[in-house]
N, C-alpha and C positions, 0 to 999 in steps of 0.2 A: 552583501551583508548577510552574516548566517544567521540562521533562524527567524529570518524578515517573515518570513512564510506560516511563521505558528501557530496563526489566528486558524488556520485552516484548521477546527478538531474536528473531532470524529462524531459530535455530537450536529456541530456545523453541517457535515457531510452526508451524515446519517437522513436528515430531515431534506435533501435534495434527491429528488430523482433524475435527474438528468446529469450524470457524472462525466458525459463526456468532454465538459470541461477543464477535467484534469489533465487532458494531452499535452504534454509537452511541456507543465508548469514546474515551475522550481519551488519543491515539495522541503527543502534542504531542514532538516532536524524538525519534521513535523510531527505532532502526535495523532496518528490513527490509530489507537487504540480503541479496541470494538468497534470500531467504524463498518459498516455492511456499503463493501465497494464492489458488490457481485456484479459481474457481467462489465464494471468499469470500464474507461477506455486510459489506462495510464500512461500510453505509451510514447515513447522520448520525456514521459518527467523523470526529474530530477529529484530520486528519496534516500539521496544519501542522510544518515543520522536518524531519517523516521522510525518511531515507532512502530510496529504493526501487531505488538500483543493484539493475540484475542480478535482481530479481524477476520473477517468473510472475503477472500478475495477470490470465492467460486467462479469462473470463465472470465474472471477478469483479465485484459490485455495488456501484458506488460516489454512487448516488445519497444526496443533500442531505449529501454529505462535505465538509468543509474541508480543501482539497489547496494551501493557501497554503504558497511556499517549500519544495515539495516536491523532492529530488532525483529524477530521471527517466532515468538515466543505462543503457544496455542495458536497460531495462523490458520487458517481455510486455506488451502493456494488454490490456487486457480486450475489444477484439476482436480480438486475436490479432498487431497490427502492435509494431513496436517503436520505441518512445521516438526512437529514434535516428534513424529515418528519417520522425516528425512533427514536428520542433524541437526536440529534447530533450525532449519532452511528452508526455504520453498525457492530458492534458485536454479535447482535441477528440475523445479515444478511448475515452469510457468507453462 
């Protein structure tokens, strides 16, 4: 079911410290928009269709993630550059 997952915002996200949660979950057309997912542990979720305008994803873990059709737009990436000045991407940036 796409976008089952929506309730997950970034406002939701924001107010949790413990992100490690996020491993492995099917993220499919979420909005993280501003969400501060630093130091996260994303890895094997599923963000195809998510948002990520405007997030923090400073050493965040995005290995064996699916980031198909991701937005990218002011991004933090997880080495610390911003979306904006690699292509709109932080895919060469994790």
């Amino acid at each position: 079911m796409t976008g089952a997952n929506r309730r997950y915002s970034a406002d939701k996200l924001a107010s949790w410290s413990d992100k490690g949660w996020l491993t492995g979950r099917d993220l499919t057309g979420v909005d993280l928009s501003n969400a501060n997912l630093s130091v996260g542990d994303l890895s094997g979720a599923n963000l195809t269709d998510a948002d990520l305008t405007d997030a923090d994803l400073t050493g965040a873990n995005f290995t064996f993630a699916n980031l198909d059709n991701v937005i990218w737009e002011n991004t933090l990436c997880p080495d610390g550059s911003n979306s904006d000045n690699n292509g709109f991407t932080c895919e060469n940036n994790l």
